[in-house]
Residue frames relative to the residue before (quaternion, step in Angstrom):
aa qw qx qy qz dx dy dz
X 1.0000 0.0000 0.0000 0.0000 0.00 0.00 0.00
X 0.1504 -0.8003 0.5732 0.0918 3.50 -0.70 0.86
X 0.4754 -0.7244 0.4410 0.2340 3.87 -0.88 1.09
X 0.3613 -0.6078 0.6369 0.3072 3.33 -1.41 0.45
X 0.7597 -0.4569 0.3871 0.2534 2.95 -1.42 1.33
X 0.6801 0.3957 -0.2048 0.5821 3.83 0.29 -1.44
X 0.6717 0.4602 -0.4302 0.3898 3.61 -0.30 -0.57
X 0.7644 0.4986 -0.2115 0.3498 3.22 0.43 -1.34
X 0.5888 0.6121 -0.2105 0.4840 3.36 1.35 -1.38
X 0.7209 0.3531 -0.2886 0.5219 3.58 0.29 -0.63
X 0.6654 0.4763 -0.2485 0.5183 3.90 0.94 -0.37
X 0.9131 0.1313 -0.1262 0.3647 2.96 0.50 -0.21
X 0.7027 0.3267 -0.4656 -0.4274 18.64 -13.20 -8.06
X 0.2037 -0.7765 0.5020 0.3219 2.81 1.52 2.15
X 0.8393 -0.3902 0.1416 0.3511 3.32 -1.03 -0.51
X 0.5121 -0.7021 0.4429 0.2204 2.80 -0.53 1.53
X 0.5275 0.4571 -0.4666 0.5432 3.86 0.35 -0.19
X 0.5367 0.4621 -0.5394 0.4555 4.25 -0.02 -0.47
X 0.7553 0.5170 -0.2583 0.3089 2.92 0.32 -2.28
X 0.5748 0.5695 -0.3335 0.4838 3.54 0.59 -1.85
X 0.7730 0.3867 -0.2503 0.4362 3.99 -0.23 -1.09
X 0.6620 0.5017 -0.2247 0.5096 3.21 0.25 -1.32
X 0.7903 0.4166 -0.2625 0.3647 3.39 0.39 -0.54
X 0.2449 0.8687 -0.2872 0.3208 3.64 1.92 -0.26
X 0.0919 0.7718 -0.5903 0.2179 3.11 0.79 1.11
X 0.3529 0.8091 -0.4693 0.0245 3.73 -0.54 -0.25
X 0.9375 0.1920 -0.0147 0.2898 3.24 -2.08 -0.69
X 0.9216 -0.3743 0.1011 0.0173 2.27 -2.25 0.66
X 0.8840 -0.1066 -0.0090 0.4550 3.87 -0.27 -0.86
X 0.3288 0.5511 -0.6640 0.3837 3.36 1.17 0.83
X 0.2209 0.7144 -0.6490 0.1402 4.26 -0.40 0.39
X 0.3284 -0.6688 0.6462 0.1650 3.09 -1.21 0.74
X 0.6060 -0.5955 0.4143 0.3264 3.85 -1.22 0.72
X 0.7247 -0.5427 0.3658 0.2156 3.74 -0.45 0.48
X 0.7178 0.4770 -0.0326 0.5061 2.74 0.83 -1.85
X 0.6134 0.6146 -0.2816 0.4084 3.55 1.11 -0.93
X 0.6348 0.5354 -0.1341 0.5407 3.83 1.39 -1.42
X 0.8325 0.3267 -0.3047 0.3278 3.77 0.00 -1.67
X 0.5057 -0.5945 0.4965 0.3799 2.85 -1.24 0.66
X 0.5769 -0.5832 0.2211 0.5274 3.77 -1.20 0.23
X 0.4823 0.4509 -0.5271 0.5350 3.97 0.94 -0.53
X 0.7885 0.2453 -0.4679 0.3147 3.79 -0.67 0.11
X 0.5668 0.5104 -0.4898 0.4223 3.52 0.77 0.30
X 0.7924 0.0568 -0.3385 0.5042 3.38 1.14 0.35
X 0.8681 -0.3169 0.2798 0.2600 2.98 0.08 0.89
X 0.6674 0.4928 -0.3330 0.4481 3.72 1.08 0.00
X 0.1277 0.7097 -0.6897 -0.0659 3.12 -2.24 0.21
X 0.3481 -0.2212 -0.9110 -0.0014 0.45 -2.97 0.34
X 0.0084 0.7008 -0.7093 0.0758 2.45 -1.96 0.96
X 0.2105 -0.7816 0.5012 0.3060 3.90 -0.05 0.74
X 0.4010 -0.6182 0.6760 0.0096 3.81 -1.53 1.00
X 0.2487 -0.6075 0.7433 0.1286 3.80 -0.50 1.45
X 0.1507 -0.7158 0.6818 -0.0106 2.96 -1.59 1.35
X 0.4096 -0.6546 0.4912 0.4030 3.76 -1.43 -0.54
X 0.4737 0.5173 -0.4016 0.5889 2.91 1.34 1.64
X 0.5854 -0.5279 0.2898 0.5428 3.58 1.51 -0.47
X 0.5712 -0.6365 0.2941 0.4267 3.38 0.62 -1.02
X 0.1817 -0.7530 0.6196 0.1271 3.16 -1.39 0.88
X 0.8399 -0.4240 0.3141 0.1270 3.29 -2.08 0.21
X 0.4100 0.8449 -0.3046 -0.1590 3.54 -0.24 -0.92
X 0.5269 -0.7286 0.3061 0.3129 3.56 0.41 1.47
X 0.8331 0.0864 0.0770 0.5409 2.95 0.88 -1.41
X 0.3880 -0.5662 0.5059 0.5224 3.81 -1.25 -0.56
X 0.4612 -0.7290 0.4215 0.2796 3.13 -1.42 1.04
X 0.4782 -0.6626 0.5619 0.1287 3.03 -1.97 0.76
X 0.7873 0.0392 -0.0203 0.6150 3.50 1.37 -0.38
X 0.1561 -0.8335 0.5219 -0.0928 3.36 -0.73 1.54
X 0.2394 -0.6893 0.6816 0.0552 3.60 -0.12 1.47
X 0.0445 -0.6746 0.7352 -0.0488 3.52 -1.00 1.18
X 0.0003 -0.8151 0.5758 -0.0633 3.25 -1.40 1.58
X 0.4045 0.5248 -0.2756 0.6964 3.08 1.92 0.93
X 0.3003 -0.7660 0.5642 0.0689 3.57 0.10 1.33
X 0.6715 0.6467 -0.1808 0.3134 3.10 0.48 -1.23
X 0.6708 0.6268 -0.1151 0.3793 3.19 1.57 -0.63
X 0.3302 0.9269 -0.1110 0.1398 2.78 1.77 -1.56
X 0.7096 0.4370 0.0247 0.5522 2.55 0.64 -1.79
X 0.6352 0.5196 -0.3452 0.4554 3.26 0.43 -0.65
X 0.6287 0.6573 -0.1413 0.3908 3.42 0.76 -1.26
X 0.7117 0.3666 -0.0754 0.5945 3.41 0.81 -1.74
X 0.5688 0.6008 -0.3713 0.4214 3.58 0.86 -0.09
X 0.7482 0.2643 -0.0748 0.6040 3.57 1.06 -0.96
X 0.4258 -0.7240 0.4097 0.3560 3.78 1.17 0.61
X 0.4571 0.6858 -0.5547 0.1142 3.08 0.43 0.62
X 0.6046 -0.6696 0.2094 0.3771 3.80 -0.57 1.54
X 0.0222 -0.8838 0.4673 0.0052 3.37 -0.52 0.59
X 0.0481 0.8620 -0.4551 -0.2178 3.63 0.19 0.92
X 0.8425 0.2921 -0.1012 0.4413 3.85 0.67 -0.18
X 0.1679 -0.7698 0.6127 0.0622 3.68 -0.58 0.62
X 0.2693 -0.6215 0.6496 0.3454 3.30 -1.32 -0.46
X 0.1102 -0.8641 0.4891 0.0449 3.69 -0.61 0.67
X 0.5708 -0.6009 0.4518 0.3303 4.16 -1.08 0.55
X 0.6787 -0.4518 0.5033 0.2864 2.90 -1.15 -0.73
X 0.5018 -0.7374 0.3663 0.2652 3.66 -0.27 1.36
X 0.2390 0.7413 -0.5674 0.2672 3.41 -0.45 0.92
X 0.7322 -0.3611 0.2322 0.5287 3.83 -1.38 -0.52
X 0.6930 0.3850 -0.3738 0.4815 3.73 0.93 -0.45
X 0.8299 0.2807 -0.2459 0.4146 4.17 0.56 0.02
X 0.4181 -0.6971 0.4607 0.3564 3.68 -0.45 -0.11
X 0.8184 -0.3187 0.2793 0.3881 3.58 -1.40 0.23
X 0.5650 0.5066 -0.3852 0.5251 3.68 1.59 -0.66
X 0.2278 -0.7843 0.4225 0.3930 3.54 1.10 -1.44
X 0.2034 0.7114 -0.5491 0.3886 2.58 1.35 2.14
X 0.6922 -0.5369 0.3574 0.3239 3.18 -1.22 0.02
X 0.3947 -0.7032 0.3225 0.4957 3.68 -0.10 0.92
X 0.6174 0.5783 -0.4726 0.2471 3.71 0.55 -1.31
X 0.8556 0.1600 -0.0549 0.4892 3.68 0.86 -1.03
X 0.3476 0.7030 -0.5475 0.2919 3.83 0.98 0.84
X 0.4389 0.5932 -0.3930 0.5487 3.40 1.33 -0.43
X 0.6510 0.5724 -0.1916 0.4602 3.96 0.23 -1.30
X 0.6961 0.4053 -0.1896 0.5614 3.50 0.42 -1.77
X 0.7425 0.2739 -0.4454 0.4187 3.73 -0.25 -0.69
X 0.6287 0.5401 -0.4594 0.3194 3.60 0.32 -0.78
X 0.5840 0.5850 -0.1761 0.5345 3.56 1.54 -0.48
X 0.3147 -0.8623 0.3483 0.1902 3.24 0.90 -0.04
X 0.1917 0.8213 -0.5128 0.1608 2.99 2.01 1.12
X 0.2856 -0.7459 0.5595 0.2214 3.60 -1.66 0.27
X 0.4474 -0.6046 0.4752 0.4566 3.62 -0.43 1.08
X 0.4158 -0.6924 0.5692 0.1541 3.58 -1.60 0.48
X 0.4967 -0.4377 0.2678 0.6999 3.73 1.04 -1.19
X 0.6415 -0.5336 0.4479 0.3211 3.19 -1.75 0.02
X 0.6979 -0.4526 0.4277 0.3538 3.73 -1.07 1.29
X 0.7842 -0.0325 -0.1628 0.5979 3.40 -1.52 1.48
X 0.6169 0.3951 -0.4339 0.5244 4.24 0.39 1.09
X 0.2952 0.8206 -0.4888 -0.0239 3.12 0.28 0.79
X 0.1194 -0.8569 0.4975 -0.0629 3.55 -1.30 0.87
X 0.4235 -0.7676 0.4437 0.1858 2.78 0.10 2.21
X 0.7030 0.5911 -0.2301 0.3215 3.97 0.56 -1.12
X 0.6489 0.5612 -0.2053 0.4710 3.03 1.78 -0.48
X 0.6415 0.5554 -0.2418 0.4707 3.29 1.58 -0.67
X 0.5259 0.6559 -0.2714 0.4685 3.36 1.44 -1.10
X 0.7349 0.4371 -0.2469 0.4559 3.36 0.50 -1.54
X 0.6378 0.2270 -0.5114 0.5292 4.01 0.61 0.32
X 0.1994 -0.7841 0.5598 0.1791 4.08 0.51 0.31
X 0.1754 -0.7327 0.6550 -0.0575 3.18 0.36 2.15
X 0.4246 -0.6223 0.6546 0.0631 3.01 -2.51 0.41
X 0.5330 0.0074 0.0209 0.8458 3.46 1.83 -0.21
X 0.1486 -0.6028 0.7615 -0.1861 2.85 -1.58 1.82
X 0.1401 -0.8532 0.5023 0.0046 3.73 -0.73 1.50
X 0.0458 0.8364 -0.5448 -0.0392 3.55 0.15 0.89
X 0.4769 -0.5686 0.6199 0.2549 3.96 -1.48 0.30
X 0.3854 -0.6620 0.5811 0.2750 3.41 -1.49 0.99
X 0.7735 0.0388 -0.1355 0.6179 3.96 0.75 -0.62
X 0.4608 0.5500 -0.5747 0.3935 3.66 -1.94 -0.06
X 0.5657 -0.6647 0.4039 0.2739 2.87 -1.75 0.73
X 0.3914 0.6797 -0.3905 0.4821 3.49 1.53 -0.08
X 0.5952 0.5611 -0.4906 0.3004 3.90 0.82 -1.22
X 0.1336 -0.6583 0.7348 0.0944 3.60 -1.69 0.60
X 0.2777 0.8136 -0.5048 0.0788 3.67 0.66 0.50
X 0.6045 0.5632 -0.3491 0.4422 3.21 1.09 -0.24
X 0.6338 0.3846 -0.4044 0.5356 3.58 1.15 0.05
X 0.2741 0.8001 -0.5121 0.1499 3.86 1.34 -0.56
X 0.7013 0.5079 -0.2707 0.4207 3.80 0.81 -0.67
X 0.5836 0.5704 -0.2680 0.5120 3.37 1.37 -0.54
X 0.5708 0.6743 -0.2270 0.4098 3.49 1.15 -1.62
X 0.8616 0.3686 -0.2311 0.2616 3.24 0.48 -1.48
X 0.5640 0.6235 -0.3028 0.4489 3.01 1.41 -0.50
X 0.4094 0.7919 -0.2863 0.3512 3.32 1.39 0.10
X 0.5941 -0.0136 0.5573 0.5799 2.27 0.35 -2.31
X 0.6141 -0.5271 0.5101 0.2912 3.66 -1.70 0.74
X 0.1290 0.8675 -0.4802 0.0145 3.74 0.23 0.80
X 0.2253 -0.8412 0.4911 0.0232 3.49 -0.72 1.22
X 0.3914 -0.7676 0.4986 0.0954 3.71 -0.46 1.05
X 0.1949 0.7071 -0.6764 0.0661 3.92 -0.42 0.69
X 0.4200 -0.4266 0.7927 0.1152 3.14 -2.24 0.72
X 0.2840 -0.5567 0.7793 0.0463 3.11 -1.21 2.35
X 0.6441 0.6461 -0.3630 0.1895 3.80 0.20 -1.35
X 0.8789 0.1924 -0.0148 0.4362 3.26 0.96 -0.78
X 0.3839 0.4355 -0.4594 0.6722 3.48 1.83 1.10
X 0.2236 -0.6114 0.6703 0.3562 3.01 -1.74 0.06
X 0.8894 -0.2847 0.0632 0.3521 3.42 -1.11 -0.24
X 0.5368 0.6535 -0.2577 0.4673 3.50 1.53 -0.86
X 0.7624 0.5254 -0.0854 0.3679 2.68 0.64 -1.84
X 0.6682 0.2955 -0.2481 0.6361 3.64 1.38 -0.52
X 0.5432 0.6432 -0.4251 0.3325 3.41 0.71 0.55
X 0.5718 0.6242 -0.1838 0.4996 2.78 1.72 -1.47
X 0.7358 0.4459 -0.2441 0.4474 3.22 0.57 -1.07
X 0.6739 0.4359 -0.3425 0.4883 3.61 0.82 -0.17
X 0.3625 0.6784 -0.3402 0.5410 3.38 1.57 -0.17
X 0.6973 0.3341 -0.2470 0.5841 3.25 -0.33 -1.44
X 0.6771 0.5713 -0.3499 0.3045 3.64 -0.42 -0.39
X 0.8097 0.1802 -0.1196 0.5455 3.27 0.79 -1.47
X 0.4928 -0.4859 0.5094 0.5114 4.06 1.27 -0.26
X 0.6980 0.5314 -0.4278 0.2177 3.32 0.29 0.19
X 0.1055 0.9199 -0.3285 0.1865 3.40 1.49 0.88
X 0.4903 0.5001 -0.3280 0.6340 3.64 1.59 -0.32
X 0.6699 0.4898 -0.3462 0.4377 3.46 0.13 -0.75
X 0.5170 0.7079 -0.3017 0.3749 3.54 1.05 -1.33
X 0.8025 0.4335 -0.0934 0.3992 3.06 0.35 -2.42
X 0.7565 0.4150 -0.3842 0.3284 3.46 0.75 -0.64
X 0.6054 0.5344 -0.3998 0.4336 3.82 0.90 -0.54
X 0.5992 0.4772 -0.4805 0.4271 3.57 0.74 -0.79
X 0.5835 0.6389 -0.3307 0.3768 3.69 0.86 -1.40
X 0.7303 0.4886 -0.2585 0.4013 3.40 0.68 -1.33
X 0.7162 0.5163 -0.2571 0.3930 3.08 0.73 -1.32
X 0.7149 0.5165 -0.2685 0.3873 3.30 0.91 -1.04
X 0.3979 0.5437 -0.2962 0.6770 3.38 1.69 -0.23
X 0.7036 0.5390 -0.2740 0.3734 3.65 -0.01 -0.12
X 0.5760 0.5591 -0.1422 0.5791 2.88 1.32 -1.51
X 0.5179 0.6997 -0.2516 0.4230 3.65 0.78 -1.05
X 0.6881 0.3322 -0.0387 0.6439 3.06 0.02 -1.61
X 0.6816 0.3484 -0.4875 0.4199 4.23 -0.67 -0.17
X 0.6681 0.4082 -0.4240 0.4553 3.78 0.87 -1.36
X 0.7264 0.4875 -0.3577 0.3268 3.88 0.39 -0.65
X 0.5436 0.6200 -0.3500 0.4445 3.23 1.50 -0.24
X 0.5008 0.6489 -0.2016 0.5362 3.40 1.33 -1.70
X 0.1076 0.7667 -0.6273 -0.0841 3.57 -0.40 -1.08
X 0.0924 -0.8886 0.4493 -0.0069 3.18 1.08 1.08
X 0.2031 -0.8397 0.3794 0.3312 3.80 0.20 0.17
X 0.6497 -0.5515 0.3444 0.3938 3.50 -0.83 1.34
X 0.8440 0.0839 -0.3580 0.3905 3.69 -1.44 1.24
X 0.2045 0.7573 -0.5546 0.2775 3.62 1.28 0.50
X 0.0486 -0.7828 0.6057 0.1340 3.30 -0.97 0.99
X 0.1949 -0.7736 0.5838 0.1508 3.50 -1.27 0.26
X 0.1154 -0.8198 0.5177 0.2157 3.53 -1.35 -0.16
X 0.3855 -0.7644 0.4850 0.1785 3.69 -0.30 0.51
X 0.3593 0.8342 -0.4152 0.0505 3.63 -0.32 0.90
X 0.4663 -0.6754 0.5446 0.1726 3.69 -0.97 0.08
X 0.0028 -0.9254 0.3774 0.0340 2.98 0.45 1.27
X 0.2185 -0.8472 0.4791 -0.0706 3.33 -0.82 1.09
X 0.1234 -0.8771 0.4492 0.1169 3.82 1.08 0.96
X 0.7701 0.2649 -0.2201 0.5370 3.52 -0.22 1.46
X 0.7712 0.3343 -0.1173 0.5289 3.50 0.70 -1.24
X 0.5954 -0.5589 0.4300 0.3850 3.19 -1.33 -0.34
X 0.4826 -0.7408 0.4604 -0.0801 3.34 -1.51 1.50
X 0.0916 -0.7085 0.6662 0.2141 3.66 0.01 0.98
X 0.5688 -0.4844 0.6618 -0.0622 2.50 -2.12 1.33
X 0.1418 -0.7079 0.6731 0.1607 3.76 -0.54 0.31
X 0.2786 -0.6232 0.7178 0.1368 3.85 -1.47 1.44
X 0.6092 -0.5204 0.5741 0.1687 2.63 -2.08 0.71
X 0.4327 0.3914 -0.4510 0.6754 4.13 1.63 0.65
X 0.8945 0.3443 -0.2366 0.1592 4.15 0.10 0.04
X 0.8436 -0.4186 0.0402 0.3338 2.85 -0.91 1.09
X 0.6731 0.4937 -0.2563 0.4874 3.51 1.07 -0.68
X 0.7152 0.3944 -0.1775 0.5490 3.52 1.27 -0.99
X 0.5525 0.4310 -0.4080 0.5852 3.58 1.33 0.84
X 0.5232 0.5468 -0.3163 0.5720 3.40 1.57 0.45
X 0.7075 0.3978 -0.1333 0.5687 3.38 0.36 -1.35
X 0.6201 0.4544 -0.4051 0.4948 4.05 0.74 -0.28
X 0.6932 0.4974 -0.3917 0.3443 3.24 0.69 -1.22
X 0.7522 0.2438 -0.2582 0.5551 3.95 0.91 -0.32
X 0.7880 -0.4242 0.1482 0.4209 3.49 0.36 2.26
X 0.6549 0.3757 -0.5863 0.2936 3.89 -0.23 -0.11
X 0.4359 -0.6006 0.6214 0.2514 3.59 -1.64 -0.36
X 0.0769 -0.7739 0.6123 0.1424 3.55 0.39 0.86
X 0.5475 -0.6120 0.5555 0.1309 2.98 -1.86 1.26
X 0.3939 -0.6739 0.5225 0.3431 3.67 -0.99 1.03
X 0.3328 -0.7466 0.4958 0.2934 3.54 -0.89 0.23
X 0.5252 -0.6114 0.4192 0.4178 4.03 -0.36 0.53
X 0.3744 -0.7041 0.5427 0.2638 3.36 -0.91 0.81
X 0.2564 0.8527 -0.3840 0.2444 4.18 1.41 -0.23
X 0.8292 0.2285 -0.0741 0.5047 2.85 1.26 -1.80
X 0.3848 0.7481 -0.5059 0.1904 3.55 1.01 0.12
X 0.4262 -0.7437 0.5055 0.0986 3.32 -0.89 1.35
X 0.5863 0.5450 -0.2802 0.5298 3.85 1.57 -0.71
X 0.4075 -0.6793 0.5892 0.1589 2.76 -1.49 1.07
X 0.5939 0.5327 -0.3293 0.5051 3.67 1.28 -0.53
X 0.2045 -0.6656 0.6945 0.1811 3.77 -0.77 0.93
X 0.0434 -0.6123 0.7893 -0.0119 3.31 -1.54 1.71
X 0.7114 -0.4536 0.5203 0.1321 2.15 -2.65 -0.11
X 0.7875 0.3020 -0.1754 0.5079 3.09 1.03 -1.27
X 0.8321 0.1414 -0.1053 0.5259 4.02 0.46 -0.24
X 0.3817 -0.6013 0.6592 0.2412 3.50 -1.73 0.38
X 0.2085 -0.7552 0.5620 0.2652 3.83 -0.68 0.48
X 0.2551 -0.8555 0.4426 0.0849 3.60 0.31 1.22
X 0.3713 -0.6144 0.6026 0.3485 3.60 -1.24 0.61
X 0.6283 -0.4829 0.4853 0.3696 3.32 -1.64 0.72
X 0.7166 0.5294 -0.2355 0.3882 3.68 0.81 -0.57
X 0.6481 0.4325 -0.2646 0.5682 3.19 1.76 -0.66
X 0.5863 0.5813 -0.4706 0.3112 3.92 0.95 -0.69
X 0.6097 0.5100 -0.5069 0.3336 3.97 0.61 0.17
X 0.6799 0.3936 -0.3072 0.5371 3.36 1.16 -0.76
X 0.5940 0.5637 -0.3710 0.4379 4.10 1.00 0.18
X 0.7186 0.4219 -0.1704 0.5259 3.32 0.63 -1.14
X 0.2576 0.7760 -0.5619 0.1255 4.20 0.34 0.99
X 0.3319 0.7188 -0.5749 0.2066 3.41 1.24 -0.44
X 0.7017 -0.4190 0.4920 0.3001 3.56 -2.04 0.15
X 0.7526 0.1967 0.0733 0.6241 3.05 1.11 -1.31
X 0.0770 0.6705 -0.7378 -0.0148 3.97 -1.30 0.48
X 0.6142 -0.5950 0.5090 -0.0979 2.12 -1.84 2.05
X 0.1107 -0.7437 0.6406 0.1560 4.09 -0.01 0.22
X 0.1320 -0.6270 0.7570 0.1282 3.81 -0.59 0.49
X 0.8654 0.1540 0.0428 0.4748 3.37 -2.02 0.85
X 0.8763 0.2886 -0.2339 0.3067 3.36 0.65 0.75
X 0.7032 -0.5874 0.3139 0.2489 3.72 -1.18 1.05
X 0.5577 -0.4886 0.4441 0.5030 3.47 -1.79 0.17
X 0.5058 0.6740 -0.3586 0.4015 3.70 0.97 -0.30
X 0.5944 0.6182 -0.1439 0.4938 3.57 1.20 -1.06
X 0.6898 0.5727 -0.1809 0.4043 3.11 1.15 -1.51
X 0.8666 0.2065 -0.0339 0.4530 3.02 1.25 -1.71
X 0.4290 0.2796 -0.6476 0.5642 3.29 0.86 1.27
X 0.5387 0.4222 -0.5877 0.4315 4.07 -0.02 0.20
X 0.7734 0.3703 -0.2695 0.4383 3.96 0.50 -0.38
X 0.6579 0.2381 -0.4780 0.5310 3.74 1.51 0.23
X 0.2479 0.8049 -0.5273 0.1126 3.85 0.73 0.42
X 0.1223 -0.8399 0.4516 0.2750 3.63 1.14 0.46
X 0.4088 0.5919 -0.5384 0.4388 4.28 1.20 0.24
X 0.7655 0.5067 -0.1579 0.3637 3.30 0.82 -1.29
X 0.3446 0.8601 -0.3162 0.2035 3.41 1.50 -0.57
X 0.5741 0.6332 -0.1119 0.5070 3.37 1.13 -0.84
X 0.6937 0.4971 -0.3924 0.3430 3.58 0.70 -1.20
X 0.6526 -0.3003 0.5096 0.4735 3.90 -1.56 0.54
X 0.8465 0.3079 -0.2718 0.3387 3.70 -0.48 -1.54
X 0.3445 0.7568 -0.4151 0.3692 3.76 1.20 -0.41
X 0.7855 0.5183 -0.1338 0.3107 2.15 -0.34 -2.37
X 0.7578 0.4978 -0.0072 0.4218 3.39 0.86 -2.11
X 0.0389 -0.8305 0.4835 0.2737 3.30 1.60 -0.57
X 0.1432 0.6794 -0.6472 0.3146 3.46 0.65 1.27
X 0.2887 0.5914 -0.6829 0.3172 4.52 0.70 0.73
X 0.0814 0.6157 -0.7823 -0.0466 3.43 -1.55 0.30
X 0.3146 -0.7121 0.5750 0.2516 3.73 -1.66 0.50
X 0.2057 -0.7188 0.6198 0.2384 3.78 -0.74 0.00
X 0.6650 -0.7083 0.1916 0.1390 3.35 -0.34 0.91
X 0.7562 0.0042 0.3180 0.5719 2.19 0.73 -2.34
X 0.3363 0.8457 -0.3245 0.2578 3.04 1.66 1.68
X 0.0113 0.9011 -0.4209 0.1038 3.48 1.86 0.02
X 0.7176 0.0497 0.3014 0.6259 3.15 -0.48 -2.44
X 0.1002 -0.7940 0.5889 0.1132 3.05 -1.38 1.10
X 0.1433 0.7718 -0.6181 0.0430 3.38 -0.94 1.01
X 0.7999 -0.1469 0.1744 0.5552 3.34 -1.12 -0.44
X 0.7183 0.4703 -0.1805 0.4799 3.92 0.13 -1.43
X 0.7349 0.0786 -0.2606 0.6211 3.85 0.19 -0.38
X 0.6345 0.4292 -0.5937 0.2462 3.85 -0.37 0.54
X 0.4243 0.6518 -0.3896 0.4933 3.19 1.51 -0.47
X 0.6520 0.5858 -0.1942 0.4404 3.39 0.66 -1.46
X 0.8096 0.2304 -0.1802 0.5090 3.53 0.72 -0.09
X 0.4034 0.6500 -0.4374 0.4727 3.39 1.97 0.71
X 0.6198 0.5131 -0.3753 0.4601 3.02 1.73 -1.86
X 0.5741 0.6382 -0.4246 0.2879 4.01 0.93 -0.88
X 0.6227 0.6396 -0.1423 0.4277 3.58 0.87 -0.88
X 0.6835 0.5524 0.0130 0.4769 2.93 0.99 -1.80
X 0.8160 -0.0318 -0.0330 0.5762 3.82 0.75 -0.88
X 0.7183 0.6427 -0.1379 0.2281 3.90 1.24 -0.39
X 0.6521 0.5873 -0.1652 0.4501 2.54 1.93 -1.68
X 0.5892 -0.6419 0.4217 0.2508 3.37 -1.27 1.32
X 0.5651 -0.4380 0.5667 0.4095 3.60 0.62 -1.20
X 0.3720 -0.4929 0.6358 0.4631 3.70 -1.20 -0.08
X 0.1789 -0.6718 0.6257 0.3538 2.92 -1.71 0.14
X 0.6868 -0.5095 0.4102 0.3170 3.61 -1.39 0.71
């Protein structure tokens, strides 16, 4: 059932590091089989069809025609498999979003789409969602993007489905947004492609065989997620030959046990970060080189080796920035040094 506008109306980037992390959807040939996820109406194609959420599950009569995303984080994911989108929620305009306060990897995508910014993250505005009178309404269980606490409002909206970015990588939360909107062909071929891609960069690379690596967020002073060898970023960075180093959980500074990172103490990231190589997530040649005069860090293998590199545009992985750090690989990457 979808609300009238009047009825409803009269009734009714916290930190962007959560979001950024939490939101680590990503990469390449960790994919899960198709067949394993759709329900049986979406393996062929029919509806109604019902859509296992991380709520249990909801309905949908039809395929939708307008999707109110309230899970930024998704976005991408979405615009990747055309699936129509008429509204997002969006951050604040800076180096990770454009002037719309989309995301950079896909603001290029979104406008050509004629997405419409919804409101800015931790602003939420039931009146704002109503007024694009969505048919599927996509909301996040954790992150600063989540709106679960309105999730009761939502549905009555609109058919509103609930996914965990935190604990899929990118495929895998594609798929599932796939099955949802019918857009499950669209799904199969980018993962395909990409993962084919990936392919070809590691054979290009020729990483040599027991290369380690680490994956971090560097934070000078504070505490530093740590990328695990269960997350999304280090199911990237394997897929093109390194061995990403687990990080000790000793120094984890989070109370919340994840999947995809350790939130290291500044005191613990020398004895965390040993990989051969370290990986800068979301960060500059500037990044690099105060991460290589950190004289705490002095000690590390990659240091030492000045084997740091930054990935740019490595925030949120999805379809649009993992590519983005193939094209890095592909035409940028220095080499190890010896």
């Amino acid at each position: 059932m979808r609300f009238n506008l009047r009825t409803i109306a009269s009734s009714a980037v916290a930190a962007a590091l959560m979001l950024g992390l939490g939101a680590c959807t990503a990469s390449s040939s960790a994919t899960t089989a198709p067949s394993q996820t759709q329900s049986p109406a979406a393996a062929q194609g029919q509806w109604p069809r019902t859509i296992t959420d991380e709520k249990g599950s909801v309905t949908l009569e039809e395929q939708p025609q307008r999707i109110v995303n309230t899970a930024m984080s998704a976005t991408g994911s979405l615009l990747a498999i055309d699936a129509p989108v008429v509204a997002t929620t969006i951050t604040t305009p800076g180096p990770e979003a454009d002037s719309h306060g989309f995301f950079t990897q896909w603001g290029e995508a979104a406008t050509a789409a004629n997405v419409q910014p919804l409101y800015k993250i931790g602003n939420f505005d039931l009146e704002s969602i109503i007024a694009q009178d969505p048919d599927l309404i996509v909301v996040s269980t954790s992150g600063a993007d989540s709106v679960m606490d309105h999730y009761d409002q939502l549905k009555e909206i609109a058919p509103t489905i609930v996914v965990n970015y935190s604990n899929k990588d990118w495929p895998e939360l594609t798929r599932q947004l796939a099955e949802a909107t019918g857009h499950e062909a669209e799904a199969e071929k980018i993962i395909s492609e990409f993962d084919e891609r990936a392919a070809q960069v590691k054979e290009k690379l020729a990483i040599p065989a027991g290369t380690t690596a680490s994956i971090v967020s560097y934070n000078k002073g504070s505490a530093s997620p740590v990328g695990k060898t269960t997350g999304p970023h280090s199911r990237l960075i394997s897929a093109l030959g390194f061995d990403v180093v687990e990080p000790p959980e000793e120094y984890n500074t989070n109370p919340q046990k994840r999947d995809d990172f350790v939130f290291t103490s500044y005191e613990g990231l020398a004895k965390s970060a040993t990989g051969d190589a370290t990986f800068l997530i979301a960060a500059t040649e500037d990044t690099a080189k105060s991460f290589l005069a950190d004289p705490t860090l002095a000690n590390l293998p990659s240091v030492k080796s000045k084997n740091v590199f930054p990935l740019a545009n490595s925030f949120r992985l999805d379809y649009y920035s993992s590519n983005q750090i193939l094209d890095y690989f592909e035409n940028d990457f220095p080499s190890l040094a010896k």
